[in-house]
C-alpha positions in Angstrom: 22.8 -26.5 9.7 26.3 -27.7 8.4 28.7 -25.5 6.7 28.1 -25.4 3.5 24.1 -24.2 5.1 25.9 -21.2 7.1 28.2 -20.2 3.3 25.0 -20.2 1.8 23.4 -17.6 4.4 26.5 -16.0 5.3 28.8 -15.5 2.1 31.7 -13.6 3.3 33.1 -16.9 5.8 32.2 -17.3 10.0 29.6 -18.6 11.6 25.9 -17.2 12.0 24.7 -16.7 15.5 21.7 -18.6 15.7 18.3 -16.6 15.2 20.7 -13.8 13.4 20.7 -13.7 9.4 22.7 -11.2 7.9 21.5 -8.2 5.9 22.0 -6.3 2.8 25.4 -3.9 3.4 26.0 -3.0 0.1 23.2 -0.1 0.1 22.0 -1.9 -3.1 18.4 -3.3 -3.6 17.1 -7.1 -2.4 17.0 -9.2 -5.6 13.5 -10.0 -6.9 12.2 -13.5 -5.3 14.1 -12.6 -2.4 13.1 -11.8 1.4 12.7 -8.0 1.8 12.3 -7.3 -1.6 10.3 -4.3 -2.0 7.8 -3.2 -4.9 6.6 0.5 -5.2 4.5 2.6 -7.0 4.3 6.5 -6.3 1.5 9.1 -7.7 2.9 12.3 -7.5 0.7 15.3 -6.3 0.9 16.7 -10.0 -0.7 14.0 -11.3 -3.4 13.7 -8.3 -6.4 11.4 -9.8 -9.9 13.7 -9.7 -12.3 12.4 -7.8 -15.8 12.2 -7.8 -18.4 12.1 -5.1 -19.1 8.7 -3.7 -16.8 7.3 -7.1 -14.3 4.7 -6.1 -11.3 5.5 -8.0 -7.8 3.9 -8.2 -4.7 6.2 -7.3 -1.8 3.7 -8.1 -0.9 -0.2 -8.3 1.8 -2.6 -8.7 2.1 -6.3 -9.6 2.9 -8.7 -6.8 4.4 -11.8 -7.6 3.3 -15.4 -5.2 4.5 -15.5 -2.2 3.5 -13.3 1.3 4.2 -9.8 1.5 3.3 -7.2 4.2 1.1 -4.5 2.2 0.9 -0.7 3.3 -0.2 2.5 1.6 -1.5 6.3 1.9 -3.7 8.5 0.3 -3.5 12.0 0.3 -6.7 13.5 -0.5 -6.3 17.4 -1.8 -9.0 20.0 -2.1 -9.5 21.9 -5.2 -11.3 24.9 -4.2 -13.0 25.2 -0.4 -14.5 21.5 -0.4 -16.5 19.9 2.4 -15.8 15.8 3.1 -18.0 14.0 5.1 -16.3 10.4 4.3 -13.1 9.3 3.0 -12.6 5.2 2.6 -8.8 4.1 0.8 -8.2 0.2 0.8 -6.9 -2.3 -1.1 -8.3 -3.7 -4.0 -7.7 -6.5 -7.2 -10.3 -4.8 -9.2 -9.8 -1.6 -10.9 -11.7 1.3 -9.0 -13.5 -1.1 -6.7 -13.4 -0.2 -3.2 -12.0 -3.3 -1.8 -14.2 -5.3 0.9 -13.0 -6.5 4.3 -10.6 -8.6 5.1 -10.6 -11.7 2.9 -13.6 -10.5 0.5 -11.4 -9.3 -1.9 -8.5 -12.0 -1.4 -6.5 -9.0 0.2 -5.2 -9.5 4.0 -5.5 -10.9 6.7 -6.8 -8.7 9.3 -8.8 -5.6 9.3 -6.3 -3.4 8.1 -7.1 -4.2 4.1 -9.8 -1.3 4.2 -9.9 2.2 6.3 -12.9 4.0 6.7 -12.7 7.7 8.5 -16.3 9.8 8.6 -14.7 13.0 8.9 -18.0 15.2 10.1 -17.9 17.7 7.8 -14.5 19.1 7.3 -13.9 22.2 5.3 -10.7 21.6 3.1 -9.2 24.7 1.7 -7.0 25.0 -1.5 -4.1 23.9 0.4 -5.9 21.6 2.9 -4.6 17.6 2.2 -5.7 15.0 4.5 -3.8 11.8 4.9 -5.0 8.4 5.0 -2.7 5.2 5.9 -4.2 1.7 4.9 -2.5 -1.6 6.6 0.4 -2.6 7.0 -1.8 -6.0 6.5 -0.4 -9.8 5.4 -0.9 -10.8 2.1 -0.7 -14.2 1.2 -0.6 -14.9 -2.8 0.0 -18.1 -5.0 0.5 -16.3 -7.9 1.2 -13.0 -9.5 -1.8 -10.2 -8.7 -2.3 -6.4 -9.4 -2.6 -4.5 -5.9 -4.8 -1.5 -6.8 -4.8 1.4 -4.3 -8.4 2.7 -4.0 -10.1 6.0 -2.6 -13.3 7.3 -2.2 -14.7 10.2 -1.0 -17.7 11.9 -0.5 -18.0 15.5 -0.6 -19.7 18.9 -1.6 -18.6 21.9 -3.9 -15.6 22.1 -5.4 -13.2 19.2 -6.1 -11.1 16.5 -4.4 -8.3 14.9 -5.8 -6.3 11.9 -4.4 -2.4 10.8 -4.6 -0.4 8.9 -2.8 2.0 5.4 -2.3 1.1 1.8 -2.3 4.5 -0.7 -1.2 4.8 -4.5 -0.6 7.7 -5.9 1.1 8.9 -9.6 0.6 8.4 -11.3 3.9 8.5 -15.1 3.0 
């Protein structure tokens, strides 16, 4: 690395200790294209998607541009009314309300975090009852631009069940 290399990665003047790159002091936001960029997309609980039995539905998505990315994201399932859930699946997904497959199926991930399946044996969810559901973090490896969709499904008796919840990629290469 010569020094016009070490201006490049280090801005400001000095050296850069090998195997230490700088970070973002400024509190602002990594530029697009960038390592540790981040991309986000946020359903409130207000606007909680209904769901129906057995239905995959999608809660949120974002649009993720080539390159690989570590992938994470929750679902919060909420009852509407006393509601019993005997399975809950949230994954990852490039089709609209289609529960995503296993790892590579559905060109998301790399491992077996792409998909989360919990058979909850018949839990009894009251008005305020919301259970949780984290999918990945899991690799994902894109040569060009694709729709994330964050997907739930449940399965469940009386009442309702509505979902909300986050979906974020991070820039890792």
């Amino acid at each position: 690395m010569g020094a016009a290399d070490i201006q490049t990665v280090n801005p400001s003047g000095g050296g850069v200790t090998a195997g230490n790159l700088p970070g973002l002091t400024t509190g602002g936001a990594i530029s697009a294209g960038h390592i540790g960029e981040l991309i986000t997309s946020n359903l409130v609980q207000g606007s909680a998607v209904v769901l129906g039995t057995g239905t995959p539905s999608t809660i949120t998505s974002i649009s993720v541009t080539a390159g690989v990315w570590d992938l994470w994201g929750q679902i919060d399932y909420i009852a509407g009314g006393s509601t019993t859930v005997t399975v809950l699946y949230s994954s990852f997904s490039t089709v609209t309300n289609t529960l995503g497959t296993f790892p590579g199926g559905s060109g998301i991930g790399t491992d077996g975090l792409a998909q989360i399946y919990d058979t909850v044996n018949f839990v009894t969810m009251a008005n305020t009852g919301i259970y949780t559901q984290s999918v990945g973090p899991t690799a994902l490896l894109l040569s060009s631009t694709t729709t994330i969709f964050l997907v739930g499904v449940a399965f469940f008796a009386a009442a309702a069940l509505s979902g909300f919840g986050t979906i974020r990629a991070r820039r890792v290469g």
